[in-house]
C-alpha positions as CSV (number, residue, x, y, z in Angstrom):
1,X,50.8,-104.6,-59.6
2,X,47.3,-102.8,-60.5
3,X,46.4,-103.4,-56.8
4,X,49.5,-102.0,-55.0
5,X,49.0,-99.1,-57.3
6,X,45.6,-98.4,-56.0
7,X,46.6,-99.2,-52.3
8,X,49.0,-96.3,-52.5
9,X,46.9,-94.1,-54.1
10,X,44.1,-94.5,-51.3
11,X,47.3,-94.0,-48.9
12,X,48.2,-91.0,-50.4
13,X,44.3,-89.7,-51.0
14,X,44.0,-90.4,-46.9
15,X,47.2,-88.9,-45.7
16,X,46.3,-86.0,-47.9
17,X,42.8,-85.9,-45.5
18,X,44.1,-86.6,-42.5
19,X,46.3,-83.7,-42.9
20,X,43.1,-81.0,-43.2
21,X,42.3,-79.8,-39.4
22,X,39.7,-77.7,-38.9
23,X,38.8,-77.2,-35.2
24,X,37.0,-74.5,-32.2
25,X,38.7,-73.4,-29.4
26,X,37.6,-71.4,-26.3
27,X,38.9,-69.3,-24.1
28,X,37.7,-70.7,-20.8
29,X,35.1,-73.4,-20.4
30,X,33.5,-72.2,-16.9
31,X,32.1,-68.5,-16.7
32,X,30.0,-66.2,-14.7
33,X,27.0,-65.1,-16.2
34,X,28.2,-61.2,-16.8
35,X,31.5,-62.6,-18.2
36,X,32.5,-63.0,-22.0
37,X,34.3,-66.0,-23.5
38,X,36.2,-65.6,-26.8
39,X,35.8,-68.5,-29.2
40,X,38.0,-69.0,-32.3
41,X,37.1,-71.8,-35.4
42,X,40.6,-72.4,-36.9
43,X,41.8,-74.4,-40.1
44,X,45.2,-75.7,-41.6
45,X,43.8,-75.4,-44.9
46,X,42.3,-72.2,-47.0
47,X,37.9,-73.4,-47.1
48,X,35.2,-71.6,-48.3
49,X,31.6,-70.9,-47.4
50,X,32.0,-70.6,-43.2
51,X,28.9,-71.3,-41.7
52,X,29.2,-70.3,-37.7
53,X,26.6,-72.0,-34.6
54,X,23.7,-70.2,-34.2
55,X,25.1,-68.4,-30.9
56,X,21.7,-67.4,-29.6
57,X,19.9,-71.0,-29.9
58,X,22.8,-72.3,-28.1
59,X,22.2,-69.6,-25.3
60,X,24.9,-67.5,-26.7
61,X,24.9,-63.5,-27.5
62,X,27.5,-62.4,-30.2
63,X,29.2,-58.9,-28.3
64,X,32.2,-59.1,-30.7
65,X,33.2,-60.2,-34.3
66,X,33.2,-61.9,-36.4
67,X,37.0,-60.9,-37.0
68,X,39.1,-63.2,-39.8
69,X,43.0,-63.9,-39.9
70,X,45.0,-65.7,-41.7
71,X,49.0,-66.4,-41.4
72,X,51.1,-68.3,-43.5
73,X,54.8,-69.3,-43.1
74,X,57.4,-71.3,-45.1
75,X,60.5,-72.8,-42.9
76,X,63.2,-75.3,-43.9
77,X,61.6,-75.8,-47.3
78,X,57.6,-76.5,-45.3
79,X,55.0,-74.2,-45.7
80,X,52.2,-72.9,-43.1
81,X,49.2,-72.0,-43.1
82,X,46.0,-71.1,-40.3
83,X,43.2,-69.1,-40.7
84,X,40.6,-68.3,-37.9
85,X,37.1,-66.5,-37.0
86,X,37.1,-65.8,-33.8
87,X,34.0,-63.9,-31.8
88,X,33.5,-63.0,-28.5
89,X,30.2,-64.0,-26.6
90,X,28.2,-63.8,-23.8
91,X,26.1,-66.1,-22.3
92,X,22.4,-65.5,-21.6
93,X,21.6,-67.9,-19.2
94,X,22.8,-70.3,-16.4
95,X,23.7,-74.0,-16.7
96,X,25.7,-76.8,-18.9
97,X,25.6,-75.0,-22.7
98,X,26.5,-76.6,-25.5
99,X,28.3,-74.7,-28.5
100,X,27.3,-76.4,-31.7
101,X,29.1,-77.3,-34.6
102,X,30.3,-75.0,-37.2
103,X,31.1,-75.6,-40.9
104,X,33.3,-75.2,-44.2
105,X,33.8,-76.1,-47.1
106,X,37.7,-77.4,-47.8
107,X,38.7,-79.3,-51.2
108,X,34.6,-79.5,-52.2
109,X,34.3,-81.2,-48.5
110,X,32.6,-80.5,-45.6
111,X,34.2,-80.5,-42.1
112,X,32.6,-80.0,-38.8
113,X,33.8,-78.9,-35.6
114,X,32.6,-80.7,-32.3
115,X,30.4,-79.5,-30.3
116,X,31.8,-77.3,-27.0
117,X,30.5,-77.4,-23.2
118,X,30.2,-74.4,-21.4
119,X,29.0,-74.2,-17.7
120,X,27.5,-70.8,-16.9
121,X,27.1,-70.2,-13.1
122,X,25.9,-66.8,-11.2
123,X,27.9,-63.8,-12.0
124,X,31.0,-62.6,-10.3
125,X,33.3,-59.9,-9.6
126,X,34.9,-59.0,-12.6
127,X,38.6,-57.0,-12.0
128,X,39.9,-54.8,-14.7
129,X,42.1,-56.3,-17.0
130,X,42.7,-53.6,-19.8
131,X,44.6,-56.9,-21.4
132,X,42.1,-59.0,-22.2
133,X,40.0,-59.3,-25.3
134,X,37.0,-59.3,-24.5
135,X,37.2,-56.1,-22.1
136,X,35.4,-52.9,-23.7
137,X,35.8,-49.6,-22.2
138,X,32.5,-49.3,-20.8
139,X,33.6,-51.2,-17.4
140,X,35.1,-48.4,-16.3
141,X,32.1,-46.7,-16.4
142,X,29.6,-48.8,-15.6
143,X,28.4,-50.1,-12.0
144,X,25.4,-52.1,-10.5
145,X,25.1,-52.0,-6.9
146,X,22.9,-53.2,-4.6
147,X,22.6,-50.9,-1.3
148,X,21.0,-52.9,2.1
149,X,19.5,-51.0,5.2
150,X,20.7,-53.5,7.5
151,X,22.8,-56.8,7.1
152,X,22.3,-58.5,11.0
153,X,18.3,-58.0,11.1
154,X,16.2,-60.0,13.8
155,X,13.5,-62.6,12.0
156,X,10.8,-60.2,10.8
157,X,12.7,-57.5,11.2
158,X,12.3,-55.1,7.9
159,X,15.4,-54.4,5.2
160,X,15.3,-52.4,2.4
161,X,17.2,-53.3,-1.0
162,X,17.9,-50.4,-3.3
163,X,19.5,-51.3,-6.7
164,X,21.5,-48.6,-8.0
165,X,23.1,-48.1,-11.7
166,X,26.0,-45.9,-11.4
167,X,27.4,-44.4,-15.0
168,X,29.6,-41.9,-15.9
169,X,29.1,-38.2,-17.0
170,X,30.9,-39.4,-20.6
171,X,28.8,-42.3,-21.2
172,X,25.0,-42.8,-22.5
173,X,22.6,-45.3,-21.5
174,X,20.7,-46.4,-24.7
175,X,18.8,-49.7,-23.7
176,X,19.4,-52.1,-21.0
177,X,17.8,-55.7,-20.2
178,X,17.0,-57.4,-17.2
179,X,18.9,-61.3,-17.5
180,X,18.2,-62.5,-13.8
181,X,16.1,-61.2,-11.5
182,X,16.8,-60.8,-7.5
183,X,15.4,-64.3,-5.8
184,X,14.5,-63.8,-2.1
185,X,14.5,-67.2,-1.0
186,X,13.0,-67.6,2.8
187,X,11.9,-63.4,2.7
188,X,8.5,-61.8,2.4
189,X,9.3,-59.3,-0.4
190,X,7.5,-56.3,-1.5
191,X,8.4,-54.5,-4.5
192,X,8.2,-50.8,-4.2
193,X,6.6,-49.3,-8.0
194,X,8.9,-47.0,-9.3
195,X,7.0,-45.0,-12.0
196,X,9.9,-43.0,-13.8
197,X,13.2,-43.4,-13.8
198,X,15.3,-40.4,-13.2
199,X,19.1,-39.5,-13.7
200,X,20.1,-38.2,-10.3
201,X,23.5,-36.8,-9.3
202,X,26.3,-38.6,-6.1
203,X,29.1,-39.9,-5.0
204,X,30.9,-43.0,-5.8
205,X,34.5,-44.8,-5.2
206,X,35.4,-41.0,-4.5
207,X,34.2,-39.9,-7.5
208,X,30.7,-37.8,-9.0
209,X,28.6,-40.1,-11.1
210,X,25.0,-40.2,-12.7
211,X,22.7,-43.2,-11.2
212,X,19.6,-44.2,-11.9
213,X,17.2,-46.4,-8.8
214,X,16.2,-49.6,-11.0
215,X,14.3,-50.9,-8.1
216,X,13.3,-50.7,-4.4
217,X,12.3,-53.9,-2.3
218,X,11.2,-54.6,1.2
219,X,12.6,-57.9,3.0
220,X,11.2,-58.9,6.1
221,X,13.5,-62.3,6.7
222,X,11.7,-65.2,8.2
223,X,14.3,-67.3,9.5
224,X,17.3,-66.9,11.7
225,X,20.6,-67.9,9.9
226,X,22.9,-66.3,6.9
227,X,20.4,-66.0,4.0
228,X,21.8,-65.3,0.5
229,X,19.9,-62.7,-1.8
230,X,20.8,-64.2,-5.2
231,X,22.2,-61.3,-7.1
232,X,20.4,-58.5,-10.3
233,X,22.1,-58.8,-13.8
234,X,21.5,-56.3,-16.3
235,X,22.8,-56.4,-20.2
236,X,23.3,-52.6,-21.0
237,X,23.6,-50.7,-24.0
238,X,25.5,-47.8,-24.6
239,X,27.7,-45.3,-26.1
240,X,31.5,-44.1,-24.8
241,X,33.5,-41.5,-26.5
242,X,35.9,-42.4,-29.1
243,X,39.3,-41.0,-30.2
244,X,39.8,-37.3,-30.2
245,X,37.9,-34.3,-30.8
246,X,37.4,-33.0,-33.9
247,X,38.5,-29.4,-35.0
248,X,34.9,-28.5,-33.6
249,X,35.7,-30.4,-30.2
250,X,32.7,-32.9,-31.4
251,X,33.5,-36.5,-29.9
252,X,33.1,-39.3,-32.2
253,X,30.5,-41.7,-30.1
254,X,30.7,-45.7,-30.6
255,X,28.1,-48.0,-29.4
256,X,29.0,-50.0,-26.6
257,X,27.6,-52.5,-24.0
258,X,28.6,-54.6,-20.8
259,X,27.0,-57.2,-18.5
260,X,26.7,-56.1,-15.3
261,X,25.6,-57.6,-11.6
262,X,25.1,-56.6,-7.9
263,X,26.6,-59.8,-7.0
264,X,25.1,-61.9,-4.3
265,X,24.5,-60.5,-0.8
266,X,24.4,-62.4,2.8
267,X,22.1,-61.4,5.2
268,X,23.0,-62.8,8.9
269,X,19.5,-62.7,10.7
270,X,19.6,-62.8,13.9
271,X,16.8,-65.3,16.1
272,X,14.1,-63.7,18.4
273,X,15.2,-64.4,22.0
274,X,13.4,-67.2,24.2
275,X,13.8,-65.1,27.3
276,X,11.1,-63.7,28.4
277,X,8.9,-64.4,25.6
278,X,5.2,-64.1,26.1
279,X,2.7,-67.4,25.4
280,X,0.2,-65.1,23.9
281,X,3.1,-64.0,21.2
282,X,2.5,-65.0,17.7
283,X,5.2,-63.5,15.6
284,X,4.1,-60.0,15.6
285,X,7.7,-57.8,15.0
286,X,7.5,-53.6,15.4
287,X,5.8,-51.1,17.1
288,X,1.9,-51.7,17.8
289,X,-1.4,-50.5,19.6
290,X,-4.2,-53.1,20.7
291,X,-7.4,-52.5,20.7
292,X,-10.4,-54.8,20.9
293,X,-14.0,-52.9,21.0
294,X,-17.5,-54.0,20.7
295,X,-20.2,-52.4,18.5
296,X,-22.6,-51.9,21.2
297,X,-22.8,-53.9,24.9
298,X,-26.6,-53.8,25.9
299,X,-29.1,-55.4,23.6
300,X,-31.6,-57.9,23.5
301,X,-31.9,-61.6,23.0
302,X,-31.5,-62.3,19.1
303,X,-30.1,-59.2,18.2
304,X,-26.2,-59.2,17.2
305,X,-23.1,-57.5,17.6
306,X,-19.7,-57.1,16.1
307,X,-16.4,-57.7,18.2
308,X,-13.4,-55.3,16.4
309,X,-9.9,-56.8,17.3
310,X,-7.4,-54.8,15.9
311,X,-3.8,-54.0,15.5
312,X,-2.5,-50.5,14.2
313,X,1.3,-49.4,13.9
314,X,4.4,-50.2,11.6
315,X,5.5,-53.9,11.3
316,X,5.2,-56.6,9.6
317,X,1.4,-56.6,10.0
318,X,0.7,-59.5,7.2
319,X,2.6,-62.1,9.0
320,X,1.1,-62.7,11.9
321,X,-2.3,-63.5,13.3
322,X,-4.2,-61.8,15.5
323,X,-5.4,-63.0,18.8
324,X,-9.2,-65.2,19.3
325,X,-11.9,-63.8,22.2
326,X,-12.8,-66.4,24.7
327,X,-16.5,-66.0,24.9
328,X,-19.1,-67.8,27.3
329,X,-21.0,-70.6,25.8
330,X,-24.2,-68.6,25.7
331,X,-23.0,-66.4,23.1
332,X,-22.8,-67.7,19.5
333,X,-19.4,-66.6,17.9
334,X,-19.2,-67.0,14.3
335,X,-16.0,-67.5,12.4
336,X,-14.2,-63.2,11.6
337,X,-14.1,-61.1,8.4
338,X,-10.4,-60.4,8.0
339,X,-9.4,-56.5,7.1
340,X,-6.4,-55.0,6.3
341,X,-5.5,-51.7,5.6
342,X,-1.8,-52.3,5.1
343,X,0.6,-49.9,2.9
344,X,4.4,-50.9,2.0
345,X,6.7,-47.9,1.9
346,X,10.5,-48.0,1.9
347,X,10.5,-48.0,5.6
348,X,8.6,-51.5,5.4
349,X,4.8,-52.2,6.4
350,X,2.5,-49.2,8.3
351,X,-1.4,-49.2,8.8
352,X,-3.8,-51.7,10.7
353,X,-5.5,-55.1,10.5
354,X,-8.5,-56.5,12.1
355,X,-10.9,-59.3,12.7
356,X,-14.4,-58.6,13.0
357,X,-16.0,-61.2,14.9
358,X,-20.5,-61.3,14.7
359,X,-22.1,-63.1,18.2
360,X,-25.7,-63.5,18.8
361,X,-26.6,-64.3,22.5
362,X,-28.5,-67.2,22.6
363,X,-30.2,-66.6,26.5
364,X,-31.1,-63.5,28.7
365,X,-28.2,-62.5,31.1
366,X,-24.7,-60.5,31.9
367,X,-21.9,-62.2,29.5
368,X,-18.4,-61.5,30.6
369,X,-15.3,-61.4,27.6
370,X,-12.4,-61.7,29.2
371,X,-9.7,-59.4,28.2
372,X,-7.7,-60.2,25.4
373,X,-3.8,-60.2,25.4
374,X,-1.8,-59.6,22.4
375,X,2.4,-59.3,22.5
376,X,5.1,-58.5,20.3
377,X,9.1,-57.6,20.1
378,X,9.9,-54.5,20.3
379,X,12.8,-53.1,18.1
380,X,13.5,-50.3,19.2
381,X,13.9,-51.7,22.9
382,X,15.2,-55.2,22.1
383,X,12.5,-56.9,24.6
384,X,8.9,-58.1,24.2
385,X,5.9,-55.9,24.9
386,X,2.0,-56.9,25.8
387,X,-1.0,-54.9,25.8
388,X,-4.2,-56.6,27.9
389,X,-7.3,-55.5,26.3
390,X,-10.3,-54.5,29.4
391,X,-12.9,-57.3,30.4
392,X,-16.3,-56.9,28.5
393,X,-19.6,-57.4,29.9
394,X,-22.3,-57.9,27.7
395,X,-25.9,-56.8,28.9
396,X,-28.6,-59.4,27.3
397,X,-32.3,-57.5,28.3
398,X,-34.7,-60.5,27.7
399,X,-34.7,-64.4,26.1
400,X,-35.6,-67.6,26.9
401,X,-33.9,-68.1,29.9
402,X,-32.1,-66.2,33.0
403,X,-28.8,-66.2,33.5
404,X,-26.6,-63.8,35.8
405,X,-23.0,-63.8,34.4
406,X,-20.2,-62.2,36.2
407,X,-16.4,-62.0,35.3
408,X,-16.6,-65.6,37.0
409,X,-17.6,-67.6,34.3
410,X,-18.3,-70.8,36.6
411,X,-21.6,-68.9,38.0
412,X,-23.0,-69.3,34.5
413,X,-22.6,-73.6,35.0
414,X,-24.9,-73.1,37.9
415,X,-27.5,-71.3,35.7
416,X,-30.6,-72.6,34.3
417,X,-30.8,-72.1,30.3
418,X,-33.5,-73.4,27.8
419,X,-33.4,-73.3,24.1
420,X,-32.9,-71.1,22.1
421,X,-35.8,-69.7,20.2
422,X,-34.4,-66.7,18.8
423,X,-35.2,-66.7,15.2
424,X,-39.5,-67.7,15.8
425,X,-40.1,-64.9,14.6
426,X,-38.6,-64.9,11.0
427,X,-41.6,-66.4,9.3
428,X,-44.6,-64.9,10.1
429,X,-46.7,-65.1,7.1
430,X,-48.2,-68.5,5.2
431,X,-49.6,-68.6,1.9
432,X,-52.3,-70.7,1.2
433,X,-52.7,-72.6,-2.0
434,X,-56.1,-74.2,-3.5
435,X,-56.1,-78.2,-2.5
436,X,-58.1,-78.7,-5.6
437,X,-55.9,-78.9,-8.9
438,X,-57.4,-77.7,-12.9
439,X,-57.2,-80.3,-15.5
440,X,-54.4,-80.4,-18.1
441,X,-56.8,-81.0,-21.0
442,X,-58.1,-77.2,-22.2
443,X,-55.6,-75.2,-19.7
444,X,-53.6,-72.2,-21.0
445,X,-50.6,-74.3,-20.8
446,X,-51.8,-76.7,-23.1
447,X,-52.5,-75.1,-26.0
448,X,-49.5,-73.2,-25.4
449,X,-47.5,-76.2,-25.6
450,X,-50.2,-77.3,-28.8
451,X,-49.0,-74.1,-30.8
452,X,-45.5,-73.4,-30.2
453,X,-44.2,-75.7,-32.6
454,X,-46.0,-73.7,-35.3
455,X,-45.3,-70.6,-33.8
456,X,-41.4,-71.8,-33.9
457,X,-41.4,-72.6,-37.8
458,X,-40.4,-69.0,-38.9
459,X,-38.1,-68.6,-36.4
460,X,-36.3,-71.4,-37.6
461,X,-36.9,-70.3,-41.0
462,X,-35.4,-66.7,-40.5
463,X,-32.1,-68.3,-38.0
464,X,-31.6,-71.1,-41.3
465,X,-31.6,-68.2,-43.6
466,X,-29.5,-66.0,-41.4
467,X,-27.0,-68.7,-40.9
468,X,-26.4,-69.4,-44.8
469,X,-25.6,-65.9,-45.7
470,X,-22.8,-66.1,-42.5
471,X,-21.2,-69.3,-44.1
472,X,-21.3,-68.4,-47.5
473,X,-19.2,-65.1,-46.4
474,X,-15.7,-67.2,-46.5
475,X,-13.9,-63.9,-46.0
476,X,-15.8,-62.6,-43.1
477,X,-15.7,-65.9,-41.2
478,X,-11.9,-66.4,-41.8
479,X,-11.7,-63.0,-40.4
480,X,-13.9,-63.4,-37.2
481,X,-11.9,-67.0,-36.7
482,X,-8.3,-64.5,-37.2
483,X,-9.1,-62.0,-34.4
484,X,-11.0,-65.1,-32.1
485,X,-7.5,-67.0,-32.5
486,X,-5.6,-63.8,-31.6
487,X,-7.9,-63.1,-28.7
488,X,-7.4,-66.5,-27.4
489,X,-3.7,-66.0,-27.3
490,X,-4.0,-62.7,-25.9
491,X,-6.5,-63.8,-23.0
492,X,-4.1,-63.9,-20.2
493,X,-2.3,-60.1,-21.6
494,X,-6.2,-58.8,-21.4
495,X,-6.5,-59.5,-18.3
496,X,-3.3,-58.0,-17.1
497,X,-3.8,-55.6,-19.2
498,X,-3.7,-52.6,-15.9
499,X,-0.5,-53.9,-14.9
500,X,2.1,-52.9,-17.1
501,X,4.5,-55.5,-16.1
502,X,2.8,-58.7,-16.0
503,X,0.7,-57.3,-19.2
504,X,4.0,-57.3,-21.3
505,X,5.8,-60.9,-20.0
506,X,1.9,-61.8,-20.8
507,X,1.9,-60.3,-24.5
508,X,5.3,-61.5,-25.4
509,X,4.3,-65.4,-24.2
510,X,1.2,-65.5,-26.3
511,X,3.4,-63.9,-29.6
512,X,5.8,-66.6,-28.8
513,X,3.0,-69.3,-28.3
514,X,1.6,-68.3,-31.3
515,X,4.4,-68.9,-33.5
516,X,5.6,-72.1,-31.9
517,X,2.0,-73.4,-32.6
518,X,1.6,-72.0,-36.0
519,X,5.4,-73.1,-37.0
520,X,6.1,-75.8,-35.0
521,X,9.1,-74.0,-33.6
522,X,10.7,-74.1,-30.2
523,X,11.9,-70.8,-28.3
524,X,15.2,-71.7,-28.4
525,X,15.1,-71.6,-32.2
526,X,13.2,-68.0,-32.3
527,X,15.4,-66.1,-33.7
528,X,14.4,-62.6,-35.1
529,X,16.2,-63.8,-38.1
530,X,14.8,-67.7,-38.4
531,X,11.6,-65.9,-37.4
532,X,11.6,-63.6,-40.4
533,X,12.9,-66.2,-43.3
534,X,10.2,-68.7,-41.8
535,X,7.6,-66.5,-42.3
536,X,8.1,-65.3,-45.2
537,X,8.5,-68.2,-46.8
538,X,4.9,-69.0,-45.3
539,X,3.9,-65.8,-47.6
540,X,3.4,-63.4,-44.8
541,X,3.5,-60.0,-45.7
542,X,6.9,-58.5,-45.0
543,X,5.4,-55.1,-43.4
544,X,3.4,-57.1,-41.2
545,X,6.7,-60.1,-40.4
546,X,8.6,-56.3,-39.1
547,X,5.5,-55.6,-37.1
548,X,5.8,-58.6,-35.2
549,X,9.6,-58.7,-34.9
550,X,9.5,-55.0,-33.6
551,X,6.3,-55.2,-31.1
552,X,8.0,-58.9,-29.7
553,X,11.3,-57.1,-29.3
554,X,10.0,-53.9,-27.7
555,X,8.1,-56.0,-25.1
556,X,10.7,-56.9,-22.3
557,X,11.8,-52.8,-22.6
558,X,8.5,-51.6,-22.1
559,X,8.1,-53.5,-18.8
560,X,10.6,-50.8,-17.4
561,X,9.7,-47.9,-19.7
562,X,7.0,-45.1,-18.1
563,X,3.8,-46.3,-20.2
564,X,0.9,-45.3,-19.8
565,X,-3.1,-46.9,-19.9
566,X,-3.2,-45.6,-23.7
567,X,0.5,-46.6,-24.3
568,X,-0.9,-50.4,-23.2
569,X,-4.4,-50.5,-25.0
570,X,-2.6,-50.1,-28.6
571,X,-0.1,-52.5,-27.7
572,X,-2.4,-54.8,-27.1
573,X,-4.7,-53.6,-30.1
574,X,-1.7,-54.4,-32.1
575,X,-0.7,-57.3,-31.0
576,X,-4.5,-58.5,-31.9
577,X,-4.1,-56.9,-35.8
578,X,-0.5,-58.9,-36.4
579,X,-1.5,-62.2,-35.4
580,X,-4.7,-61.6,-37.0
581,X,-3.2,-60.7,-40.4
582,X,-0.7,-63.6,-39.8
583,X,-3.5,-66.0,-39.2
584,X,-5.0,-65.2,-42.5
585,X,-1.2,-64.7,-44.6
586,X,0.3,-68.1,-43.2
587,X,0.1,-70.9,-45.9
């Protein structure tokens, strides 16, 4: 009897368990990377002490909530109940991301949720659907677009790409952050610098807006085919109008913020055409002049001159190379010294290249240089162009041997040469040393070498002495091994430290490097607040825990803020005093 009491008690104690649901739903499971999913933890049972993912470790930004509800309902004699947390997120990366499980506490026991895949792929077109949940009024005002000079280019033919942020007159911009950047895959790209950003006035969808230019590139494409210009997301922060005005017609502003994207482009370039191309044609695409001069034509036997080929005019000047001379055997050609003098405006590549070519004549003689041909496509005509540099005879007074050169370079075969002694003349001068050799024993050098140990014994002395007082100072010598550990970290930002952009991905690496070596942490668990609990608990001092929290968040704006060389310098200066003090603080 005892036993079948207990079996039904266990029954009961089980079906009593089994009745407690506490599960995570989503909204959708597949999602573009400037789209929101809304995620809701729901139980059957009134629990205690929630304790949500951490969204961001899981690749997650919270944009919404948390918001609670709770229903309850009693039909035909059964009661009801569901309460749920729901949030709204967006994702901050591409790929297969995994939602972690959440917790509460229900009857003094813990339940878990499992664990939810999300696959995040490249952003999309989003319409507007005033219905869903997760839509905030700033989509209406908001745009990224991405305007291209020319969609059906030929191969090495230059496009510009001009990514424009189009917002409107009731909305403010407070912050924004770059999530993917453009990838030109099979391009030669060129970012243009743009030093300030400023607020400029035009059209759009039939309507005046406020854009800003976030950035200017030059494409040259360099193969035919559609190639696909993966698209620029931006995370923006902002603040829209809210409600009515108030007796003083002031507008009650809310902060706000949307994902936006350019959305990928297609470029259909078009092949250079096979008819009529020139053999001497190497690639060169634009509008050129040829020129191939010599630093002087008459000289004598030894001396040297310098062949100048070069190519001026608007093209794509860096992606091609420039024809070789053809010179008579006689003349010693070493290998060129490449120049270029190339700028990159908006309308794509303008200036001139060269190769400077040094020959030394190795006999006595008239040296013809054939005239050089170099080709290229011509855009504006649609057909390929060639310019024949003039023949070059070279005029060698004297040497060694006699040879008479014309623009027939067989005659020189039937010439009679001898070797080169050119360079005879270099050393001129001997020096004459004294066959007979001083003994060792009573030299200078030897009782040099006999007193210099003595000599050495209070410089040891004074170094042992010096070296004593430097590790007795514990203080000093933690310090100097503080700001060498900082400037370790910060060796790759010092060196970038005239380019603002690389400088600050450079400066925020080396903070994160730094924690993940002094904490043991990963990135995907560096979280400003993990960060901060972490380190305090290390007894860091909490000024100095804000300092590093503020400068690492401030980093990936700055890239796109005007800065200046000063600006930079006390970032970096900074960034050496906090992980310094750190350094010393961490237990």
């Amino acid at each position: 009897m005892r036993r079948i009491v207990i079996l039904i008690v266990l029954f009961l104690a089980n079906s009593l368990v089994a009745q407690v649901k506490f599960e995570a739903n989503v909204s959708k499971n597949t999602l573009g990377l400037n789209e929101r999913v809304r995620i809701e933890f729901s139980m059957n049972e009134d629990g205690d002490n929630f304790v949500p993912p951490n969204f961001e470790a899981c690749g997650f930004r919270v944009v919404g909530g948390p918001s609670q509800s709770i229903s309850e309902s009693w039909i035909n004699g059964r009661s009801s109940f569901q309460k749920t947390y729901t949030y709204v997120l967006l994702p901050l990366k591409k790929g297969n991301l995994v939602i972690k499980q959440a917790l509460i506490e229900i009857n003094s026991q813990i339940y878990k949720t499992l664990p939810i895949k999300i696959t995040v792929t490249n952003a999309v077109n989003q319409p507007n659907d005033s219905n869903d949940p997760a839509t905030i009024r700033a989509d209406n005002n908001l745009y990224l677009v991405a305007d291209i000079s020319k969609v059906n280019p030929y191969v090495n033919e230059p496009i510009t790409v001009v990514y424009k942020l189009y917002f409107s007159y009731n909305i403010g911009i407070t912050n924004w952050q770059e999530l993917n950047k453009p990838k030109y895959k099979d391009f030669w790209s060129q970012n243009i610098d743009i030093k300030q950003l400023v607020a400029e006035e035009g059209m759009f969808k039939g309507e005046r807006y406020r854009f800003v230019v976030l950035r200017k590139t030059v494409l040259y494409p360099q193969k035919a085919g559609k190639l696909v210009i993966e698209p620029l997301s931006l995370d923006i922060d902002c603040q829209v109008p809210r409600g009515r005005p108030n007796f003083f017609g002031q507008v009650q502003l809310v902060d706000d913020s949307k994902r936006v994207s350019a959305g990928s482009k297609v470029i259909n370039v078009k092949p250079l055409p096979e008819a009529g191309k020139p053999a001497s044609f190497t690639g060169a695409v634009g509008k050129f002049n040829f020129s191939v001069l010599p630093s002087k034509t008459t000289l004598k036997n030894g001396e040297s001159l310098d062949l100048d080929i070069k190519v001026t005019g608007v093209g794509n000047l860096k992606l091609f190379n420039l024809p070789k001379p053809v010179v008579p055997s006689e003349l010693e050609m070493y290998d060129p010294a490449h120049s270029e003098n190339v700028s990159t405006p908006l309308s794509g590549m303008t200036g001139s290249i060269s190769d400077s070519y040094t020959i030394i004549p190795q006999s006595k003689g008239n040296f013809p240089i054939k005239g050089i041909e170099f080709s290229y496509f011509d855009l504006s005509s649609g057909s390929y162009k060639t310019i024949t540099s003039p023949n070059i005879i070279l005029n060698v007074l004297d040497g060694p041997g006699v040879v008479n050169s014309t623009k027939d370079s067989t005659a020189a075969s039937n010439s009679i040469t001898t070797p080169s002694k050119s360079f005879v003349f270099i050393k001129q001068k001997t020096n004459l040393e004294n066959i007979k050799s001083d003994d060792f024993l009573g030299s200078k050098l030897f009782y040099g070498l006999l007193f210099l140990p003595f000599l050495l014994i209070p410089v040891l002395v004074i170094v042992k002495k010096r070296k004593d007082t430097q590790d007795a100072d514990i203080i000093g010598n933690k310090t100097k091994r503080a700001n060498a550990l900082a400037k370790k970290y910060l060796s790759e930002a010092k060196k970038q430290i005239n380019n603002k952009e690389p400088f600050y991905i450079a400066l925020e690496k080396a903070m994160h490097n730094f924690l993940k070596a002094k904490l043991n942490i990963e990135t995907s668990e560096m979280s400003k607040d993990k960060i901060t609990e972490i380190l305090l608990s290390r007894n860091a001092n909490s000024e100095t825990v804000k300092e590093f929290i503020t400068l690492t968040e401030s980093c990936e704006l700055a890239r796109y803020a005007p800065s200046t060389s000063t600006i930079i310098h006390q970032d970096y200066d900074k960034a050496v005093e906090i992980i310094s003090s750190l350094e010393k603080q961490i237990k």
